[in-house]
C-alpha positions in Angstrom: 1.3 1.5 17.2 -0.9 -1.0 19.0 -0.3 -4.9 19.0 -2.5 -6.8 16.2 -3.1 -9.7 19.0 -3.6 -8.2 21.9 -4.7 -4.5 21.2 -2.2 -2.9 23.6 0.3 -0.6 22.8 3.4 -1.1 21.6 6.7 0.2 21.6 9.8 0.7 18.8 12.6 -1.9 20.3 14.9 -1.3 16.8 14.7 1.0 14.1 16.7 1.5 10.8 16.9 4.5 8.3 17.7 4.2 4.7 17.4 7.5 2.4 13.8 6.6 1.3 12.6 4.0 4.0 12.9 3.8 7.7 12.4 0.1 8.9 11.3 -0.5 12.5 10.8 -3.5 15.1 8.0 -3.3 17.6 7.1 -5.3 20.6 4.1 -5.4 22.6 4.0 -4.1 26.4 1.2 -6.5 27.3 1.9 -9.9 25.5 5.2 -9.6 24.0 4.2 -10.0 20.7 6.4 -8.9 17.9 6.1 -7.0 14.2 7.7 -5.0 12.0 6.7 -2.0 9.9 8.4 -0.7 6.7 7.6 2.9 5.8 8.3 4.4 2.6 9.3 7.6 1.8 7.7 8.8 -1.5 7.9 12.7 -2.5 7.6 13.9 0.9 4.6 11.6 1.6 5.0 8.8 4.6 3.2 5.4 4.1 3.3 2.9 7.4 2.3 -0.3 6.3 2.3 -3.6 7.6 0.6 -6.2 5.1 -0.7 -3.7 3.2 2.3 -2.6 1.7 1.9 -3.9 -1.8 -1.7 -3.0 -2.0 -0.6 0.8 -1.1 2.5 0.6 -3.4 0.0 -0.6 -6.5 -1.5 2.3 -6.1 2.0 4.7 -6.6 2.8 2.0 -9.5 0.0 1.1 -11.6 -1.1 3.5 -13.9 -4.9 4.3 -13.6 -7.5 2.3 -16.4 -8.2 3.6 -19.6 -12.0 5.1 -19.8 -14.0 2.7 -21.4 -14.8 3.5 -24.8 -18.4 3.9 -26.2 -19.6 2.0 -29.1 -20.9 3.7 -32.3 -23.7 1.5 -33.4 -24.0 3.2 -36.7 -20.2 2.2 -37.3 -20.7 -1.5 -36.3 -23.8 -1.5 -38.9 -21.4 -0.1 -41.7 -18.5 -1.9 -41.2 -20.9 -5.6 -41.3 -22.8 -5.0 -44.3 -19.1 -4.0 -45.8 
């Protein structure tokens, strides 16, 4: 994984498995600089995330939007003059 300040590559310093999520500490080889990553084990599928995490999870959690529904005109008509 490379370093999101200085671009260079980075290395795991730490890592810790849980049955669906391995968590893992990098540091940097040019600058030092240290993150973590959380990956998260969903039905045999891997997702590495940093910030993105929640927007990835929304996507596993919330359901997808209704179709929009079409309005009858005709219907509208009857159900004003009513």
């Amino acid at each position: 994984m490379k370093c999101q300040q200085c671009n260079s590559r980075g290395y795991i310093i730490n890592t810790r498995k849980k049955p669906n999520s391995t968590y893992r500490r990098y540091a940097c080889a040019g600058c030092s600089h240290r993150w973590s990553s959380f990956e998260i084990h969903l039905v045999g599928e891997r997702i590495k995330s940093d910030k993105e995490l929640p927007y990835m999870l929304r996507r596993y959690i919330t359901p997808p939007p209704e179709p929009a529904k079409t309005l009858n005109m005709e219907r509208i008509e009857k159900l004003l003059a009513a």
